[in-house]
C-alpha positions in Angstrom: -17.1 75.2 44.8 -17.1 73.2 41.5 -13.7 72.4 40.5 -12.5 73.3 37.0 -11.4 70.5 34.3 -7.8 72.0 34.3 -7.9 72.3 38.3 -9.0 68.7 38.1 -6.2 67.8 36.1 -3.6 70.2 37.7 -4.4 68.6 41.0 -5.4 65.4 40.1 -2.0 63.6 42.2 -3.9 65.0 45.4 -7.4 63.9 44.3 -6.4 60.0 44.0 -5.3 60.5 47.9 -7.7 59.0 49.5 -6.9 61.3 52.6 -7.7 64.7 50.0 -9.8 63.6 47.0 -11.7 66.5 45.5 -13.3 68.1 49.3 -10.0 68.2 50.2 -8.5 70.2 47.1 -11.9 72.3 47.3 -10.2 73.0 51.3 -7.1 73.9 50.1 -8.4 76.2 47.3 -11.0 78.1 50.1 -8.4 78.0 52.6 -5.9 81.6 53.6 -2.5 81.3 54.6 -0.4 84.5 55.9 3.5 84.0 55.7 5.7 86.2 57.5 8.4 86.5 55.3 9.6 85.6 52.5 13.5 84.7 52.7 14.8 81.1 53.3 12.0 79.7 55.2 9.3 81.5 53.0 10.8 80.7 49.7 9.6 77.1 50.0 7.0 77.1 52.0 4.9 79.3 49.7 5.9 77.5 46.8 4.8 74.5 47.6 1.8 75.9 49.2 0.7 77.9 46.0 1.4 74.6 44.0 -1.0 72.5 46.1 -3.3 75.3 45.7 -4.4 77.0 48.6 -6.2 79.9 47.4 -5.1 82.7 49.3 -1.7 83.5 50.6 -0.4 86.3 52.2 3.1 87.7 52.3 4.6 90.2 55.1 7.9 91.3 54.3 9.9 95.0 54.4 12.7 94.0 52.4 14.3 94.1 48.9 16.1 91.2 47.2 19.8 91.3 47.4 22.2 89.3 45.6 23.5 87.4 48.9 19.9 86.2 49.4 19.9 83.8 46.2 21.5 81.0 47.7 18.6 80.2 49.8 15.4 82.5 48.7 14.6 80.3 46.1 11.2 82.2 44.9 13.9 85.0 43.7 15.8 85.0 40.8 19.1 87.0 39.4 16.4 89.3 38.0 14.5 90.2 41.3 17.5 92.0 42.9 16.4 95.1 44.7 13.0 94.2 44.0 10.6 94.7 46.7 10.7 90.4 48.3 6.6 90.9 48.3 6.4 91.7 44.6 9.3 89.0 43.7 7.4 86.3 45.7 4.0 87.1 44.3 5.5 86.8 40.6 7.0 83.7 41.2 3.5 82.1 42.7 1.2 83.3 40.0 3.9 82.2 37.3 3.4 78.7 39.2 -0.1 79.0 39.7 -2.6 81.5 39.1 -5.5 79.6 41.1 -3.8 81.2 44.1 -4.5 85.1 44.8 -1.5 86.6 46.5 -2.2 89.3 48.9 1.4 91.7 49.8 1.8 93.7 53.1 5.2 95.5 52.0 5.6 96.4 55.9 6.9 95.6 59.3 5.1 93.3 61.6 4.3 95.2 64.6 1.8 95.4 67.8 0.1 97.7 65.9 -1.1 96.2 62.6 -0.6 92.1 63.6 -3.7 91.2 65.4 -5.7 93.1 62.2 -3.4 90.6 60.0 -3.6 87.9 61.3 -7.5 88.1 61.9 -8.1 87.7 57.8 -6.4 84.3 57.8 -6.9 80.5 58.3 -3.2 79.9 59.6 0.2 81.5 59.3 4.2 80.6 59.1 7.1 81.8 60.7 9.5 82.4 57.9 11.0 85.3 60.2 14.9 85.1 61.3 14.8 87.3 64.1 13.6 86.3 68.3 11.1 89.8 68.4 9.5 89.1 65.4 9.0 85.2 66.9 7.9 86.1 69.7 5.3 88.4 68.5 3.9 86.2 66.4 3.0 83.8 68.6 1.4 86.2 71.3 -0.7 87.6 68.1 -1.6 83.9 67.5 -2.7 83.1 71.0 -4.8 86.2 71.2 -6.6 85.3 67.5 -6.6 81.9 68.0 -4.4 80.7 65.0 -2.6 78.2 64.5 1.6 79.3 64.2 3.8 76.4 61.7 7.2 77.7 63.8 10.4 77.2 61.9 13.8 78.3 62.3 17.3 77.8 61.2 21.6 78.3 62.1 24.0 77.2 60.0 23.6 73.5 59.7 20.8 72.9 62.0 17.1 73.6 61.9 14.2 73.3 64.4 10.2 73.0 63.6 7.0 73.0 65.5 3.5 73.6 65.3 1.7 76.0 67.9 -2.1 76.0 68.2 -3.6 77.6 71.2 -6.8 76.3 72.7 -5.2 72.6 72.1 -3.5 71.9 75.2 -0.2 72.5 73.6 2.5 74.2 74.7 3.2 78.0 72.9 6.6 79.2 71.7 7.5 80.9 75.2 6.7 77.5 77.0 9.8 76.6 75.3 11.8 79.7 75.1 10.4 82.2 78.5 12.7 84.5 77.4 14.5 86.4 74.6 17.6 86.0 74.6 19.9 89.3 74.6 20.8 91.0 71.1 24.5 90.6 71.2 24.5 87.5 72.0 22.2 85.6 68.8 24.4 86.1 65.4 23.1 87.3 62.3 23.0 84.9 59.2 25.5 87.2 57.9 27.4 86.3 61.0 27.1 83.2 61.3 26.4 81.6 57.7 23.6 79.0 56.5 24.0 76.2 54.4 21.4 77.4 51.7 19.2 73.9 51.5 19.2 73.8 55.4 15.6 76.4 55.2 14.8 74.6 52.3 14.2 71.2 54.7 12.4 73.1 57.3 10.1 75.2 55.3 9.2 72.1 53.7 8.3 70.3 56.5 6.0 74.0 57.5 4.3 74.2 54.5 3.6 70.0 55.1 2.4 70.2 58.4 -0.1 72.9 57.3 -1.2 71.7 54.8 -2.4 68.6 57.0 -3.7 71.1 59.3 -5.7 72.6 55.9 -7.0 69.1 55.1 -8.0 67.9 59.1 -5.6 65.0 58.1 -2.6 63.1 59.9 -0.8 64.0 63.3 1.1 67.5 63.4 4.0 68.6 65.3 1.9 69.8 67.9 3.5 69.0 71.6 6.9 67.8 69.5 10.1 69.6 68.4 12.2 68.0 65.6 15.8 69.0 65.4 17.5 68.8 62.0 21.4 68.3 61.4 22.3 68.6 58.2 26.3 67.4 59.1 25.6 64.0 60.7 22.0 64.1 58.6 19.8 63.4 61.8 16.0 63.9 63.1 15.3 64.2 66.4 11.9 64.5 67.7 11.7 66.3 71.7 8.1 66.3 73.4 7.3 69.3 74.4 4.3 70.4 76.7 3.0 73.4 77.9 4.1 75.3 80.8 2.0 75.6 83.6 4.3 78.7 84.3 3.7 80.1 81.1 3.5 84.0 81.4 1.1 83.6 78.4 -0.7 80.4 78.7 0.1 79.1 81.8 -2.6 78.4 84.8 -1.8 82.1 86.2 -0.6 84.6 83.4 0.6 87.8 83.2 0.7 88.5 79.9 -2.5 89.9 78.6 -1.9 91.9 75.6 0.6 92.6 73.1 4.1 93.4 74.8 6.6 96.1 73.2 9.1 94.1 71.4 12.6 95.7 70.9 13.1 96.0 67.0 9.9 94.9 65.8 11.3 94.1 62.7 10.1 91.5 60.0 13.3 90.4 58.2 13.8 87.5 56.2 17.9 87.6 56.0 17.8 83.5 56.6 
């Protein structure tokens, strides 16, 4: 792949990296990310991956735009509301950059249709806000063998991680076993979010893969960072994997998809 004279200039900041150069931007532009959803962790992320130019991203979300969501889901605008979030987001990107194809699954993510999904691409991004959409996503990742850029956010704080199974790191129930019960998690709704909180975190996704893209730097992988926004402090946590894991421990139990309790791909962070 021959890159253009306007892709040449449009990208030409990550060409004089030494760590990218022109291989690396022909990477990006080859390379297919799958987001699932596109609310305040999504908004970001794809941004800034359709600006670096990865050439295919794809976008799961069931939802409209409301009003509420526009002080976080920056890819929406005043003019998206009750839009479908798919068709607002894939506007947005090929108004930004129309290198990047944009591929829309208006739907829920499900046991029934992820592992299909998730099969057509290089990578994908929690941008979900809700523990059975989390926790499907990374047994479909384990079971394809793709890498999963977690992220998540309440209120003030954020959390972010990178998954990759086969690497001798640790998967999203070596550090959560268990979902926690319904009533006891509160909605954004409930609980409010300061809107640049997602902003941070979905950032520091769509960075780590984008490394991942590029086989460049050290990822997340084996580390947590915790974000405050109040006292404005990292924290990095080492993580490891469980050798109790009921997924990828040394004697699991889970084999196949589970049935998750509202299966539901929402974006309301």
């Amino acid at each position: 792949m021959k890159l253009t004279e306007q892709q040449v200039n449009r990208y030409s900041r990550h060409i004089v990296l030494p760590e990218v150069g022109g291989k690396g931007q022909r990477k990006l532009l080859e390379s297919r990310v799958l987001c699932i959803g596109a609310g305040g962790l999504g908004s970001p992320a794809l941004l800034y991956l359709a600006a670096a130019g990865v050439g295919t991203l794809g976008i799961v979300d069931s939802d409209n735009v409301d009003l509420s969501n526009l002080q976080r889901q920056i890819i929406h605008s005043a003019q998206s509301v009750n839009m479908a979030k798919t068709e607002s987001a894939k506007s947005t990107i090929q108004g930004l950059n129309p290198d990047v194809n944009v591929h829309i699954h208006q739907m829920r993510l499900t046991r029934d249709n992820v592992l299909d999904l998730f099969s057509d691409y290089d990578a994908v991004l929690d941008g979900s806000d809700n523990f059975p959409t989390r926790y499907l996503m990374n047994d479909a990742c384990f079971f394809t063998r793709k890498p999963l850029f977690f992220g998540s956010v309440f209120r003030f704080e954020g959390q972010a991680s990178v998954f990759m199974p086969g690497q001798n790191g640790p998967c999203y129930r070596c550090i959560y076993p268990e979902m926690p019960p319904a009533d006891l998690v509160p909605s954004c709704q409930e609980a409010g979010i300061l809107g640049a909180v997602p902003g941070i975190i979905g950032l520091i996704q769509a960075t780590e893969c984008l490394k991942f893209l590029l086989g460049i730097g050290s990822s997340l992988l084996g580390r947590l960072l915790i974000y405050d926004a109040l006292p404005m402090t990292f924290n990095m946590l080492t993580i490891r994997q469980d050798p109790n894991c009921l997924l990828c421990g040394n004697q699991p139990t889970i084999h196949q998809l589970q049935q998750y309790d509202q299966e539901v791909c929402e974006t309301g962070q």
